[in-house]
C-alpha positions in Angstrom: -11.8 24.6 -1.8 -15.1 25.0 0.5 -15.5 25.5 4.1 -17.0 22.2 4.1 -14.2 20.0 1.9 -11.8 22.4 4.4 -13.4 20.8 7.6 -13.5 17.4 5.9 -9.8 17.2 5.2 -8.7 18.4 8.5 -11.0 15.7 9.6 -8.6 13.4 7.6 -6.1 14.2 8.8 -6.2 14.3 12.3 -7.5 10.5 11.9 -4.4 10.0 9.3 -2.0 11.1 12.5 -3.9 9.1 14.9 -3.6 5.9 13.3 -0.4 6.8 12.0 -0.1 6.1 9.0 1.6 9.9 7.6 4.0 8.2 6.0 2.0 6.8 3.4 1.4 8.7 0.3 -2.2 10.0 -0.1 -4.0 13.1 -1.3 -7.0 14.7 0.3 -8.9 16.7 -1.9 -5.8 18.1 -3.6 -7.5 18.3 -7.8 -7.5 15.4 -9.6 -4.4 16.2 -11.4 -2.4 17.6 -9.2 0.1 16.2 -6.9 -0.1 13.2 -8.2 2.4 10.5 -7.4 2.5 6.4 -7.8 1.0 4.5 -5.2 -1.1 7.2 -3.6 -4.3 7.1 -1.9 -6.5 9.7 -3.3 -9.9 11.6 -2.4 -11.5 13.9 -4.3 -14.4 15.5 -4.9 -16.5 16.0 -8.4 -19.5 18.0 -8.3 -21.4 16.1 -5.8 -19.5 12.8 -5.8 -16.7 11.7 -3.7 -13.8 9.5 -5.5 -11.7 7.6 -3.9 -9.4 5.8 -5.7 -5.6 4.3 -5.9 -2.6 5.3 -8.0 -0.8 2.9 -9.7 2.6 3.1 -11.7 3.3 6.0 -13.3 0.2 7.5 -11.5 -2.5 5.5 -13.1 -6.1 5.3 -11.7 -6.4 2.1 -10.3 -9.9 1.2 -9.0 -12.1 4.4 -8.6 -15.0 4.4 -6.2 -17.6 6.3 -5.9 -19.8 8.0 -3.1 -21.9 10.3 -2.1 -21.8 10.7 1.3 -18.4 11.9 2.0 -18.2 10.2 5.4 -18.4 6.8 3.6 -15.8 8.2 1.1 -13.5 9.1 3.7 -14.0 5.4 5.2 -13.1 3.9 2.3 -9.8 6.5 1.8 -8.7 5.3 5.7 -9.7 1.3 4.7 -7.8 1.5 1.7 -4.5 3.2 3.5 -4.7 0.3 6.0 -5.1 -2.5 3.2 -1.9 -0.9 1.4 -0.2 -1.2 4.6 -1.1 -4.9 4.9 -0.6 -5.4 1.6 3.1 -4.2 1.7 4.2 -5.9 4.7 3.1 -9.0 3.3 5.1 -8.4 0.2 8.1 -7.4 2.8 7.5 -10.7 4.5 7.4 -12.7 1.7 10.8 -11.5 0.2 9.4 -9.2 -2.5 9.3 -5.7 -3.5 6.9 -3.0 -1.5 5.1 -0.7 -3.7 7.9 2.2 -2.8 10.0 2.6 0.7 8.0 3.3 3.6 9.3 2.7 7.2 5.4 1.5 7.5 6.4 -2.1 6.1 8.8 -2.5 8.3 6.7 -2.6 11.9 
């Protein structure tokens, strides 16, 4: 990984812990195969394009997008963790099955 990619996920990360939301499952800038687990929020990086996209069962690609400017990426990676948090609560509320156990849907 580069300095820059290096800086970036740090970046991430600190913003991952202040909104709190490190108990969802998510990869920053990990390789595209590796690490990979269902439901995850993923960023990565491929030659000079940012992907951000979500994992479905069995770790299926579920809607890739693409950037390049990896500060609109990594808005997209935060948006989506906060939509997945939504999303699961509503299915909590509703009586249905969350994506996977997170103490997140419970709040």
């Amino acid at each position: 990984m580069n300095h820059n990619l290096a800086e970036y996920k740090q970046i991430l990360e600190e913003d991952i812990q202040l909104l709190g939301f490190e108990e969802l499952r998510y990869s920053i800038f990990e390789g595209e195969e590796n690490n990979r687990e269902e439901y995850q929020v993923r960023i990565e990086k491929k030659q000079d394009i940012f992907e951000v996209y979500v994992t479905g069962e069995r770790a299926s690609v579920m809607g890739k997008h693409k950037f390049t400017s990896v500060f609109e990426a990594m808005d997209k990676f935060l948006n989506i963790m906060q939509s997945r948090i939504l999303s699961n609560r509503r299915k909590v509320k509703n009586g249905e099955p969350p994506e996977y156990p997170c103490p997140l849907w419970d709040n």
